[in-house]
Each structure stands twice: as structure tokens, then as C-alpha cells.
C-alpha positions as CSV (number, residue, x, y, z in Angstrom):
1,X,-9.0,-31.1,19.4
2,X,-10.5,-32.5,16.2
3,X,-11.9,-29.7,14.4
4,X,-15.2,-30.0,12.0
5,X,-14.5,-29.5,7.8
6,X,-16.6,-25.9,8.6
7,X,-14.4,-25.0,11.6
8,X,-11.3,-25.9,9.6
9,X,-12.0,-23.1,6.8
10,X,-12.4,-20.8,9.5
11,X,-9.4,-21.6,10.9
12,X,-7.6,-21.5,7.5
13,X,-9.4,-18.1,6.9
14,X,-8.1,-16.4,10.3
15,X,-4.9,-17.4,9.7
16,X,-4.5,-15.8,6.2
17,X,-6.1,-12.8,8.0
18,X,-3.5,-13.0,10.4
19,X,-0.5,-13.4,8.9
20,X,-1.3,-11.0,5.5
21,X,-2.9,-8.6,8.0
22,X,-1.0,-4.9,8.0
23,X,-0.6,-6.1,12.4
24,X,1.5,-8.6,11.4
25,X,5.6,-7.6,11.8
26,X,6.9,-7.6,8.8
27,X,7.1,-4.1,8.3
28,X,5.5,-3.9,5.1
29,X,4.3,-0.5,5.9
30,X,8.1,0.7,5.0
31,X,8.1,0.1,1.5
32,X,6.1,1.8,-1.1
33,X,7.4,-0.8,-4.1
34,X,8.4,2.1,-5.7
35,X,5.4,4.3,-6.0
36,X,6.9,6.5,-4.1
37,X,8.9,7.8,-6.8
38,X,6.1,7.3,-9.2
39,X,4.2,9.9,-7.3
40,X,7.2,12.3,-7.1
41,X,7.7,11.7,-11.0
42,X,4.4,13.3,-11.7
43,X,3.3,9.2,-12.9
44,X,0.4,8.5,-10.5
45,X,-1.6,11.7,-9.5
46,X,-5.2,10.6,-9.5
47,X,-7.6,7.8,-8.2
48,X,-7.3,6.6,-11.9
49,X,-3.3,6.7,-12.4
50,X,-3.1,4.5,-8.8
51,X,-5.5,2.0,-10.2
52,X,-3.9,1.8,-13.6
53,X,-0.6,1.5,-11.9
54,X,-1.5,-1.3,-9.4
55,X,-3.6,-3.3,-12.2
56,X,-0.6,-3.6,-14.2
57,X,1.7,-4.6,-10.8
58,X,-1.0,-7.6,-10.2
59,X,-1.6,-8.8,-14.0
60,X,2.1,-8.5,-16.0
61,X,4.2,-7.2,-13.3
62,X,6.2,-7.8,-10.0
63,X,2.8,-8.7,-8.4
64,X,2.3,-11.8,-10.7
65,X,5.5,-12.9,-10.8
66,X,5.2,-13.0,-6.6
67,X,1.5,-14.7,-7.2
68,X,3.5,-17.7,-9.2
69,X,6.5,-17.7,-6.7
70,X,3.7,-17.6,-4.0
71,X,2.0,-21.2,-5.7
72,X,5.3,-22.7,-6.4
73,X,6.3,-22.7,-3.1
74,X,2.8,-23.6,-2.0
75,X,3.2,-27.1,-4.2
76,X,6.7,-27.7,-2.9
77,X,6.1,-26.9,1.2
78,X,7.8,-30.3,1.9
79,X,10.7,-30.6,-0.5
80,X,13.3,-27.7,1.4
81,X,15.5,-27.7,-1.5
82,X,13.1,-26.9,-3.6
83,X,12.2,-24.3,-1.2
84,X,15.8,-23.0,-1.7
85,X,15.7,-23.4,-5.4
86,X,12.8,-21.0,-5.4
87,X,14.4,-18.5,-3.0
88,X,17.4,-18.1,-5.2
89,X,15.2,-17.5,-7.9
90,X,12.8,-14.9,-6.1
91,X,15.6,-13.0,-5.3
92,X,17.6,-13.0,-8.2
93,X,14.2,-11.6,-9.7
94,X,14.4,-7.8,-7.4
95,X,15.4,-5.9,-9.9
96,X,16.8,-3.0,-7.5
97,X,18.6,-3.3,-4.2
98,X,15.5,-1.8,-2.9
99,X,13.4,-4.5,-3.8
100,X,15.7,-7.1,-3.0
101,X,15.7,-5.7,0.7
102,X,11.3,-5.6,0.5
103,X,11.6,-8.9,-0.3
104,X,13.8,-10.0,2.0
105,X,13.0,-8.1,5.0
106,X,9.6,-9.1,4.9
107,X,10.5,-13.3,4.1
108,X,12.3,-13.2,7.4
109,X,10.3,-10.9,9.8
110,X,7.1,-13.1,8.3
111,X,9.0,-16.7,8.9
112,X,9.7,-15.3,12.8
113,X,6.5,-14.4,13.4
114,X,4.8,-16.9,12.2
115,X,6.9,-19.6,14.2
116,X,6.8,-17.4,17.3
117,X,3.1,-17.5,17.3
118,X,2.7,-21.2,16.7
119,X,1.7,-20.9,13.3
120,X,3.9,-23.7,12.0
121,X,4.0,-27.0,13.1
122,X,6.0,-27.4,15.8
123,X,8.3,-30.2,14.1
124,X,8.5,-27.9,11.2
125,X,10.3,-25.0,12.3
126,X,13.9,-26.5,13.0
127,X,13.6,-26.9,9.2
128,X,12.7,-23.5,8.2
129,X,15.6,-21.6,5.9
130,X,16.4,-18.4,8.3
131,X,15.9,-16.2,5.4
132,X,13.4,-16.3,2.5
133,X,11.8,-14.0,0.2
134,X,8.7,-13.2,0.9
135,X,6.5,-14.9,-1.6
136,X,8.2,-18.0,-1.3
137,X,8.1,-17.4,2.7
138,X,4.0,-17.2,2.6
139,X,3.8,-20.5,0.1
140,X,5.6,-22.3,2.1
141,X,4.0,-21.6,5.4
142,X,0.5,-21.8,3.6
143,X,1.6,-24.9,2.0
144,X,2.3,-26.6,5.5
145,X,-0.5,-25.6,7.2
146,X,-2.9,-26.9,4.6
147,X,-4.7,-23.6,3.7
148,X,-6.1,-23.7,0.3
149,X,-4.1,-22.8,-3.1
150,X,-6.9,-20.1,-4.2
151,X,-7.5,-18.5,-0.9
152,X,-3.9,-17.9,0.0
153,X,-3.6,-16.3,-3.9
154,X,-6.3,-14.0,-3.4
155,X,-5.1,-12.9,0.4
156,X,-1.6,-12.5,-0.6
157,X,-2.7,-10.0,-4.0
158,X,-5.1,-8.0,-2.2
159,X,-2.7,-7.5,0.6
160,X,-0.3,-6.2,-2.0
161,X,-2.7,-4.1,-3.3
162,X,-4.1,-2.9,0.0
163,X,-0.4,-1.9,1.3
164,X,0.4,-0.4,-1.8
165,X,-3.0,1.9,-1.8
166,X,-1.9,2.6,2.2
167,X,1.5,4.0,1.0
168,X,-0.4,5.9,-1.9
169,X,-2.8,7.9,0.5
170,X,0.5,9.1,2.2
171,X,2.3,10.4,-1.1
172,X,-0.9,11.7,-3.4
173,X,-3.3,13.9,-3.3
174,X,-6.1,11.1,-3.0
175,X,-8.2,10.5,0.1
176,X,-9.5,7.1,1.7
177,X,-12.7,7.4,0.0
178,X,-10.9,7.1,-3.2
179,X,-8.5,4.5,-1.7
180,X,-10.8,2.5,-1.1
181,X,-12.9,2.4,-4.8
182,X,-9.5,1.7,-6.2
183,X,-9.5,-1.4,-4.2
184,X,-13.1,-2.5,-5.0
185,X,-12.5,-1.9,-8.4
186,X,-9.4,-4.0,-8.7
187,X,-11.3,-6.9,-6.6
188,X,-11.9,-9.0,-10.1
189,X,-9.0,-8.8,-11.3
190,X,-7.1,-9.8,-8.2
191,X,-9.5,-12.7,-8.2
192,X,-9.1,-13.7,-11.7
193,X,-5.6,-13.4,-11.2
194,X,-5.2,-15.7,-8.4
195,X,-7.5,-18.2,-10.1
196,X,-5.1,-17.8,-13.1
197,X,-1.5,-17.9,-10.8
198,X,-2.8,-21.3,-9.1
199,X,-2.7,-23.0,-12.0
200,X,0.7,-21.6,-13.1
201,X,4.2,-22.4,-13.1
202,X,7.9,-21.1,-13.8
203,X,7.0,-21.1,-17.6
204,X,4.9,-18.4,-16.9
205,X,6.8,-15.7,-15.3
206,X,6.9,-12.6,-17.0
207,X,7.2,-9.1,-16.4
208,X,6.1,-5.6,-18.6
209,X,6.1,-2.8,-16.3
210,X,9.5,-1.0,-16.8
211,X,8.2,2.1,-15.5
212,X,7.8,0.2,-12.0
213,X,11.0,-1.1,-12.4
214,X,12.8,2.2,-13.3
215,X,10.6,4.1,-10.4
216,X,12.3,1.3,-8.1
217,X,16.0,2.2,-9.1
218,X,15.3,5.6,-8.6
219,X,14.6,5.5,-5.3
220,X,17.6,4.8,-4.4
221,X,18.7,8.1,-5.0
222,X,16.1,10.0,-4.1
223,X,16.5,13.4,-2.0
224,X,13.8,13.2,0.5
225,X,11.2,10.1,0.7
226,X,9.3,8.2,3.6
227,X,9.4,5.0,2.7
228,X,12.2,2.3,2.6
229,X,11.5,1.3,-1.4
């Protein structure tokens, strides 16, 4: 069925919905990115602490770094070794074995669902690594299926963001109401971000947040937590 230029955004639009949609299996409601120690630190306490923290994820930390792995993989959907190339890197880039397992967990559960329910070509999926980081996972299953660059950016970022605020109204003392005016406020710069990541490549990884990555090690040994990172 030949679709209209119209009905083809749409379609590109559900499908983002669909796959970065908390519904999806990948589990990404398992992993806290950390934050879970950063609440149990005494680090993020408040509606502005959370926002502060997740601003700095998305614009110098783990967040942009996925945002650039994200495009690269989006530019280089049909080259597999390339894929592989950026899978090495992707993981080579979890700084904790916690983050390494996020990643990867959610790379595979994400490539199995999305070839389970016909969201890749079928021709396509015999050529599909088994296991993939998650980033590079979404790029290259973006890539394939045509949906814009900027749109698949901007879903992937706000989907970070959103599961991170989910995992946040579990550990702090913050309610919905102020989950959800941290997300509104952090709406520009996920968009300026993804505008900025699109036109990005492997020169311009770069990370600042040690606290993030210090909050992720701890986790590993800590006493009593709910989530998996």
C-alpha cells in the first residue's frame, strides 16, 4: 500500500512512539542510570536538584554521548561493520558494569522486539547483530526504516529523560506534579540538543559529569536499592 508523504510522517511518528514508549520490552524501567544512588547520597533531593542533574546527563554527559552514538548509527544503518565498529565503542564507553548491562540489556530486548513486531524490514533482520547497545540499537533501526535524523534525536532524549524522571518519583520526595515541570522545563534543551547531536560526529563525544559516573559505581555496592543501575 503506497502511503501519502503526510501518512508517512505519521507512520514514522507512531513508530518512534512505539518503540521509545515505556510499553515497549526493554525493561528500561529497571535502571535508574544511577540516580538511585544519587538520591541515597543526599545529591538530588528537590524538583530543582533532579532537573539540574538530568540537564547535565542530556547536554555534557552519558545522555549526549548516546545522542551522537544514536546519529552515528543512524548515518551508517547499511554498512554492518560499521554497525559493529560503533557497538564496540558504545560499550567500551559504560563506565560501570552497571551501565554496561543498561546498555546492553536494553540494545537486545529493543532489536527482538522490534523484529518480532515487524518493525524492520523483513530482509533486514537475518542481518541484525544479536546484541547491541542500545543507542546504536535505536540508530540503526531508525536508520532502516527511514524515520528522520531530528525526530528520532528528540524521541530517544526525552525518553531518557522521561524514564529517568519515572525512577526519580520512586526514590525522592518529589510528586508527579513536579515530575512533570521538570520535564517541560528540560523540553528546549532536549530539542536544542538533538538539533545540535544530528549534526555531530565521533570528534564530539565528551563527557563532564563525574558525579553521574561515581553515583553509577556505587551502585554496585549498594545495601538495599530497587533498581538494576
Amino acid at each position: 500500500m503506497m502511503l501519502t508523504e503526510a501518512q508517512a510522517q505519521r507512520r514514522s511518528l507512531m513508530r518512534l512512539m512505539a518503540w521509545l514508549s515505556p510499553a515497549f520490552p526493554t525493561g528500561s524501567f529497571s535502571y535508574s542510570h544511577g540516580l538511585e544512588s544519587a538520591v541515597d547520597a543526599g545529591l538530588v533531593r528537590t524538583r530543582d536538584d533532579l532537573a539540574d542533574w538530568l540537564s547535565d546527563l542530556v547536554a555534557r554527559g552519558s545522555g549526549w554521548n548516546d545522542m551522537v552514538l544514536v546519529a552515528e548509527a543512524w548515518r551508517s544503518c547499511a554498512d554492518i561493520g560499521r554497525i559493529d565498529e560503533l557497538g564496540e565503542l558504545a560499550e567500551a564507553l559504560a563506565g560501570s558494569a552497571e551501565r554496561h548491562l543498561e546498555t546492553m540489556a536494553q540494545g537486545a530486548a529493543f532489536l527482538d522486539a522490534a523484529g518480532a513486531r515487524a518493525f524492520i524490514i523483513a530482509d533486514d533482520r537475518d542481518t541484525l547483530p544479536a546484541e547491541l547497545a542500545y543507542p546504536v540499537a535505536v540508530g540503526l533501526v531508525a536508520g532502516r526504516e527511514g524515520v528522520p535524523l531530528a525526530d528520532t534525536l528528540t524521541a530517544f532524549s526525552h525518553a531518557f529523560v522521561s524514564n529517568l524522571i519515572q525512577a526519580a518519583l520512586r526514590l525522592a520526595p518529589i510528586g508527579q506534579r513536579d515530575g512533570v515541570r521538570v520535564l517541560a522545563s528540560l523540553e528546549p534543551l532536549i530539542a536544542q540538543t538533538a538539533e545540535r547531536a544530528s549534526a555531530a560526529g565521533l570528534d564530539d563525544f565528551g563527557s563532564c559529569t563525574f558525579r553521574s559516573e561515581i553515583m553509577s559505581l556505587r551502585h554496585e555496592t549498594l545495601h538495599s536499592r530497587l533498581f538494576r543501575s
